[in-house]
C-alpha positions in Angstrom: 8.2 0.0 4.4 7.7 2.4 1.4 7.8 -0.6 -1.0 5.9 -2.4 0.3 2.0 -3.3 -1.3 0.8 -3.9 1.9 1.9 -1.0 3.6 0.9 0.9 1.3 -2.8 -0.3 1.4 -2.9 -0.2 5.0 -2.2 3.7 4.3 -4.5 4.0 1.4 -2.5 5.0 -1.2 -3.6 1.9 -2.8 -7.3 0.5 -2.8 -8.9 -2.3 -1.5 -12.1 -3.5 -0.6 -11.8 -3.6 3.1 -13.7 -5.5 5.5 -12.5 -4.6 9.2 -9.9 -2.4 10.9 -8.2 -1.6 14.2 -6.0 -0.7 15.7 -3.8 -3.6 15.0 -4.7 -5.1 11.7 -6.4 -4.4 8.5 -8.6 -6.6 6.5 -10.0 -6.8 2.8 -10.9 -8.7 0.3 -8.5 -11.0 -2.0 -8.1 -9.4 -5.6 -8.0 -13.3 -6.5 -10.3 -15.1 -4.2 -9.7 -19.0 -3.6 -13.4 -19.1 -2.3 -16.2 -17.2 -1.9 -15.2 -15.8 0.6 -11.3 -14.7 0.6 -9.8 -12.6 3.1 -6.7 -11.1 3.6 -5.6 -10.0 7.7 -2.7 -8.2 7.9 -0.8 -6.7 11.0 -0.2 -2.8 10.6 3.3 -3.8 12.2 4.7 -4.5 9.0 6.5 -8.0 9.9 8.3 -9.8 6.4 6.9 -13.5 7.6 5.8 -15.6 10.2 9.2 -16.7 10.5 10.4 -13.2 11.6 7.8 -13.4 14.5 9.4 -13.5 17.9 6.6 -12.4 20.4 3.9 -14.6 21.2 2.1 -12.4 22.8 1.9 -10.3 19.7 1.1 -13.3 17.2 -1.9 -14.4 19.7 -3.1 -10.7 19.2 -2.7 -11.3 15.3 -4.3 -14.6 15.8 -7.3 -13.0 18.1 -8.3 -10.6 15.5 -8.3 -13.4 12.7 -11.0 -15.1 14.8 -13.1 -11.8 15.2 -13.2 -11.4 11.6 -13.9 -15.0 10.5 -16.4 -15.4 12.9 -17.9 -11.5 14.3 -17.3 -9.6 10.8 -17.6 -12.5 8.0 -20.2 -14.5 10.3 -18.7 -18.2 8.9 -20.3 -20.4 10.7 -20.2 -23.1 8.7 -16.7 -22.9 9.2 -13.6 -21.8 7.4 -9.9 -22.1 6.5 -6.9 -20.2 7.8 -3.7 -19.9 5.9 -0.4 -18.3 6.4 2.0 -19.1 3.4 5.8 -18.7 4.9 8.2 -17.4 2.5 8.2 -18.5 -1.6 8.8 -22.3 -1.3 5.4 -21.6 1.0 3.9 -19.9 -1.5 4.6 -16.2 -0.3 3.9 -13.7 -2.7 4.2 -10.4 -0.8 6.4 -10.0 1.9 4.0 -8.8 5.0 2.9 -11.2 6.8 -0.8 -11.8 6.1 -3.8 -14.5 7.0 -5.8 -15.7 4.1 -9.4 -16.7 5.5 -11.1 -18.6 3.2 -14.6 -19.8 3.4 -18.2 -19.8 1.9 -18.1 -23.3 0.8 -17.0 -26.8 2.5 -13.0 -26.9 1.3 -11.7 -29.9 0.1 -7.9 -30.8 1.0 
């Protein structure tokens, strides 16, 4: 989507401090980290939300990559938080589905 921030980072039109990429997703760093550790994974399939997911199969790929990064690229073995704000009552902000991993110090609720 040409208006789209995401997108348009995924392209590199716009920086980011990026962290890991495939073929399927692309990850860097929050602008506004939560944690010491704040990552952003988001699909190159630009989807809106995880409410406009309808293949499993695809999400589990989504999902599969979030693990890599957490655990091959970041190396949190403490363990970490993984986030997926649905639309703005969820706390959305911009429309393309993304994972926040979050981690780097123990997370209170």
């Amino acid at each position: 989507m040409s208006d789209c921030l995401f997108c348009k980072i995924i392209e590199g039109s716009i920086p980011s401090d990026q962290v890991y990429e495939d073929e399927w997703v692309y990850a860097f760093k929050d602008i506004h980290p939560k944690a010491p550790t704040h990552v952003l994974v988001i699909p190159k399939l630009h989807v809106s939300t995880l409410a406009d997911v309808r293949d499993s199969a695809w999400l589990g790929e989504l999902m599969q990559r979030v693990n890599h990064v957490a655990n091959d690229v970041l190396q949190l073995e403490a363990g970490y938080r993984v986030v997926i704000n649905v639309r703005e009552g969820g706390g959305q902000v911009v429309f393309h589905l993304h994972v926040h991993i979050l981690g780097g110090k123990k997370l209170e609720f």
